[in-house]
C-alpha positions as CSV (number, residue, x, y, z in Angstrom):
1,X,32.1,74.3,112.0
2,X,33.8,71.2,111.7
3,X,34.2,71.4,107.8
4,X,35.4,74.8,107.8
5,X,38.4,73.9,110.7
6,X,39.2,71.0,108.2
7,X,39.2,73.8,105.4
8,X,41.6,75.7,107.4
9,X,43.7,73.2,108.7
10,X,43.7,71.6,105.0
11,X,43.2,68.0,106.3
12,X,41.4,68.2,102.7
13,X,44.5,68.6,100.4
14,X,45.4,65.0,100.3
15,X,42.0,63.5,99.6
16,X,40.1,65.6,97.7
17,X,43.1,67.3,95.3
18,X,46.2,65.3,95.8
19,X,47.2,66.0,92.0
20,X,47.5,69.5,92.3
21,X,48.9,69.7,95.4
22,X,52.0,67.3,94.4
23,X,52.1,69.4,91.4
24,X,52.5,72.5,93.7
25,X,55.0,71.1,95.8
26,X,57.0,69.9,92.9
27,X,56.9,73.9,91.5
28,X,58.3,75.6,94.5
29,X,60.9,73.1,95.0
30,X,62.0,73.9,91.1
31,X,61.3,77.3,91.7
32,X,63.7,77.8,94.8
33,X,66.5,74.9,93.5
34,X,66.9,77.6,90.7
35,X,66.9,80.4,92.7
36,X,69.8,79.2,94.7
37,X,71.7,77.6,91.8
38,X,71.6,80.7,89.5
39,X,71.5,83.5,92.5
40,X,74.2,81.9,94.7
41,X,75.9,81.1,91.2
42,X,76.4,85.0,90.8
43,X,77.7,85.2,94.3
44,X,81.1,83.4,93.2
45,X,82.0,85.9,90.8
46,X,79.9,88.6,90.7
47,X,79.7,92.6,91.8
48,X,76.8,93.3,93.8
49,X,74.7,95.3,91.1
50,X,75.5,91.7,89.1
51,X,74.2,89.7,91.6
52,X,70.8,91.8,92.6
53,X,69.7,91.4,88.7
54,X,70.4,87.9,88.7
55,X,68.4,87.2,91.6
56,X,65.6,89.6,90.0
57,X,65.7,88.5,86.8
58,X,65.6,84.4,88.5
59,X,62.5,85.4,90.3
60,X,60.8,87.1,87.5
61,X,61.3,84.0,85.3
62,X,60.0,81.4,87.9
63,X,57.0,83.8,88.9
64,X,56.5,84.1,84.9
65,X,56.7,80.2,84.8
66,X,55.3,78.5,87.5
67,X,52.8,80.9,88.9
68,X,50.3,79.6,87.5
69,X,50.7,76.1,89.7
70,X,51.3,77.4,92.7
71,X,51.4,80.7,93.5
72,X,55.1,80.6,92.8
73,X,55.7,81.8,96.6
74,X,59.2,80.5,96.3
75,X,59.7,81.9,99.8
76,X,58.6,81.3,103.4
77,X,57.8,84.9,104.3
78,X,55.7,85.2,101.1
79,X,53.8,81.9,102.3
80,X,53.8,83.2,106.2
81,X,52.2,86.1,104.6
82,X,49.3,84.4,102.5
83,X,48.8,82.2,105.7
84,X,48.1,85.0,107.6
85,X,45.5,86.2,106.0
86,X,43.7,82.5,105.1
87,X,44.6,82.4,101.7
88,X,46.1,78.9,101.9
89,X,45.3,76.1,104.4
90,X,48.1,75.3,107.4
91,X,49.4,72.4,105.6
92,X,49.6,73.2,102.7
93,X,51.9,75.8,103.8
94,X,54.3,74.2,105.8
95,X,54.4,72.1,103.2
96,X,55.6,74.8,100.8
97,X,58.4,75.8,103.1
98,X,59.5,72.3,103.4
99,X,60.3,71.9,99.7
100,X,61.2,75.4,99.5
101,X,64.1,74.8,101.8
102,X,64.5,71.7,100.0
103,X,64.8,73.1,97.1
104,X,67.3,75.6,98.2
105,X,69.9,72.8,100.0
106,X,69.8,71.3,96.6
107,X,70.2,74.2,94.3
108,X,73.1,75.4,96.3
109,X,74.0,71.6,96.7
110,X,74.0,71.6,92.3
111,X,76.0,74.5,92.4
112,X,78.9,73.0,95.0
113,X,78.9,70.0,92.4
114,X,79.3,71.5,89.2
115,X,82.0,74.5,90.4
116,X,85.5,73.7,90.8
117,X,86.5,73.5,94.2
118,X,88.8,76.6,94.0
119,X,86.3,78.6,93.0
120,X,84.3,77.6,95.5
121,X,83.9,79.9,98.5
122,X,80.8,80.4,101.1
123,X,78.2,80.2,98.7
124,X,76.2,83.2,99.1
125,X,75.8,82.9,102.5
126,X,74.3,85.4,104.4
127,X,75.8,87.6,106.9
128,X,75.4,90.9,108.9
129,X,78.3,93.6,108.0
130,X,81.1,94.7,110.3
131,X,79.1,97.4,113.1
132,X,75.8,96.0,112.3
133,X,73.7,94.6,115.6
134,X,71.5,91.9,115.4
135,X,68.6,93.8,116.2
136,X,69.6,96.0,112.9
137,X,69.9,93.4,110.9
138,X,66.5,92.1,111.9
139,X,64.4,95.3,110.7
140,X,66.7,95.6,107.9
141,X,65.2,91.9,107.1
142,X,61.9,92.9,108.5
143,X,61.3,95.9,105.8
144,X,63.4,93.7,102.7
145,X,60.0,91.3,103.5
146,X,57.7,93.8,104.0
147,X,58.4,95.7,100.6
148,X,58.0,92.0,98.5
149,X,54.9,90.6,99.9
150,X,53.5,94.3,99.9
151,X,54.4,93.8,96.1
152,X,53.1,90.3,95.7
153,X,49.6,91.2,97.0
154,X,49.6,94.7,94.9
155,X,49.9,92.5,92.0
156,X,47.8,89.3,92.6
157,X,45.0,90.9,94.2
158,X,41.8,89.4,92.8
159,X,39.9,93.0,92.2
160,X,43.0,94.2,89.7
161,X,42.9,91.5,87.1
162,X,45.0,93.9,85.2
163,X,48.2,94.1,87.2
164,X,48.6,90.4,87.2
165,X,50.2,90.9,83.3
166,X,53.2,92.1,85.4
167,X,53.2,90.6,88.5
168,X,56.4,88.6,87.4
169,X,58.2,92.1,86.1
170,X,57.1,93.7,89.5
171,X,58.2,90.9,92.3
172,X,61.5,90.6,90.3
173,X,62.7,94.2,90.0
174,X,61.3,94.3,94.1
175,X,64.1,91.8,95.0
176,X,66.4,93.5,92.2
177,X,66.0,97.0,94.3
178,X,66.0,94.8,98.0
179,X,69.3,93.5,96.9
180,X,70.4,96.6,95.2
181,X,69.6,98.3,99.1
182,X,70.9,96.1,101.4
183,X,73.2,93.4,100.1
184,X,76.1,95.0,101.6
185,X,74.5,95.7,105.3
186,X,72.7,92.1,105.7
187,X,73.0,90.3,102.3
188,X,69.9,91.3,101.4
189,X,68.3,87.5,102.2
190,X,64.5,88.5,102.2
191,X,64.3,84.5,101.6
192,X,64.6,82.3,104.4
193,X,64.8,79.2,102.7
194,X,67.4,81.0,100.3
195,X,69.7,81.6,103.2
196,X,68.9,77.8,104.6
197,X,70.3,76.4,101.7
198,X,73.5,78.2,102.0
199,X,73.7,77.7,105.6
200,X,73.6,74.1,104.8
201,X,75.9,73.4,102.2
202,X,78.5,76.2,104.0
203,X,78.1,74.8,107.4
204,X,77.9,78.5,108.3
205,X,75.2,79.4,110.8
206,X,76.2,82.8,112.1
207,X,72.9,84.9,113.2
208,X,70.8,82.2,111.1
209,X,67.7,83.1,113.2
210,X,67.9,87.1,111.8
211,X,66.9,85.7,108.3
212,X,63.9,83.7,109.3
213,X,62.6,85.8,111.9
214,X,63.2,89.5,110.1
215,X,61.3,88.6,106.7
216,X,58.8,86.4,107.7
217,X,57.5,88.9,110.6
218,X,58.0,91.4,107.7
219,X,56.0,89.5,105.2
220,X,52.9,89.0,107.7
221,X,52.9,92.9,108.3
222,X,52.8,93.3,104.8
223,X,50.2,91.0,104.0
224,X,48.0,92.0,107.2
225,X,47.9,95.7,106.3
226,X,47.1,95.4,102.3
227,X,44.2,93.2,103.5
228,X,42.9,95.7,106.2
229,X,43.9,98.6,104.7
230,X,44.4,98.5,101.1
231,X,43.2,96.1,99.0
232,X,40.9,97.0,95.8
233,X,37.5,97.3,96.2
234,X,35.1,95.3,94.4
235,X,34.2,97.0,91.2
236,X,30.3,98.4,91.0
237,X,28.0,96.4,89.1
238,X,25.6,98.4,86.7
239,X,22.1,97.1,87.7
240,X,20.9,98.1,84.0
241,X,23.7,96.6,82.4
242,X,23.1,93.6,84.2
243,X,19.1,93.8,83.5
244,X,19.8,94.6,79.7
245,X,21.9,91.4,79.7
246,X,19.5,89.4,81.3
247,X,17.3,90.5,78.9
248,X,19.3,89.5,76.2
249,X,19.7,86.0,77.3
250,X,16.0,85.3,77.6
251,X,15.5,86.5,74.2
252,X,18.0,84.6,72.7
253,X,16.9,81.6,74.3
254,X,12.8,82.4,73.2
255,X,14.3,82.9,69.7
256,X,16.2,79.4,69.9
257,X,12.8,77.4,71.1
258,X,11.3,78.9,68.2
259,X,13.7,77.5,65.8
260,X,13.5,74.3,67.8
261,X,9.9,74.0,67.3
262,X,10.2,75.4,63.2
């Protein structure tokens, strides 16, 4: 009992696979600082359509990337989610959403450096439109999360090896189409740390609480009812096909004795 609450808790990550995890942590901090310096870069100058593809076409490049090291959550509600369902240990995610936000002050941080102050403005910050409530803004948030981790566990789930070939493509065009929806009623954050970052280096704080608390409840709903209710069922195994290959092996390996003894 006690091994599997250290499991859980992942008192285990710094002892027994300290590499990898450093490793992981160094990818989602990459992964978000580019989020925010390319996305928030579009923000300066760009129409809305311009700025959904660039944060779609961002994510699908650091899925394609770094998903291989660490999930490439790049995202607090898509780590709230895989918590929620024991996928990852405690620590290491709230580690993840530590250098996520990190990652995100210094992406927009990069970006604040490199522009020319008078083309600087409130770097992508995140806001609610003119007539929208707090509450709105919240389940507008809650369903922009919902719809991306419902797509991130569509694609990664372990009894569909197929659809992880375009698990980048997919997660990308599902913040392309979040954007595309509600940039214009909420910002279309779906990323805590992503608003964090802006928040930060803006100094603007307006409803800050709307972004965490509308995608990350989102994101846990989302991950909670693929597990329960959809996921892919494990694919049949064929007994004979199985026996026949059993076979097989034993006769290879009476053949190789043979030669052994020849």
């Amino acid at each position: 009992m006690a091994g599997v609450f250290k499991y859980k808790l992942g008192i285990n990550e710094f002892s027994s696979n300290g590499s990898n995890l450093l490793k992981s942590l160094l990818a989602e901090f990459i992964g978000v600082l580019l989020l925010n310096l390319f996305g928030i870069f579009s923000c300066l100058h760009g129409t809305p359509t311009m700025i959904s593809f660039t944060f779609g076409l961002i994510v699908f490049m650091v899925v394609a990337s770094l998903g291989h090291v660490s999930g490439a959550h790049v995202n607090p509600a898509v780590t709230a989610g895989v918590l929620a369902v024991g996928k990852i240990s405690f620590v290491r995610a709230l580690l993840y959403v530590v250098v996520q936000c990190a990652g995100a002050v210094a992406g927009t941080g990069c970006l604040k450096a490199l522009v020319p102050e008078a083309q600087q403005s409130t770097f992508g910050i995140t806001k609610l439109a003119e007539n929208i409530l707090p509450m709105q803004g919240v389940g507008m948030e809650f369903f922009l999360g919902f719809v991306l981790v419902l797509a991130v566990f569509g694609v990664v789930d372990d009894n569909k090896p197929d659809s992880r070939y375009l698990a980048p493509l997919v997660i990308g065009l599902t913040v392309t189409f979040g954007h595309l929806a509600g940039i214009k009623f909420t910002g279309a954050s779906m990323n805590p740390a992503r608003t964090f970052g802006s928040a930060v280096i803006s100094g603007i704080w307006s409803d800050h609480w709307i972004y965490w608390v509308g995608p990350i409840l989102g994101g846990v709903a989302a991950a909670l009812l693929y597990v329960q209710a959809f996921a892919a069922p494990e694919p049949e195994v064929d007994l004979a096909e199985r026996y026949r290959t059993h076979a097989d092996e034993k006769e290879m390996a009476r053949l190789d004795a043979k030669r052994d003894l020849a």
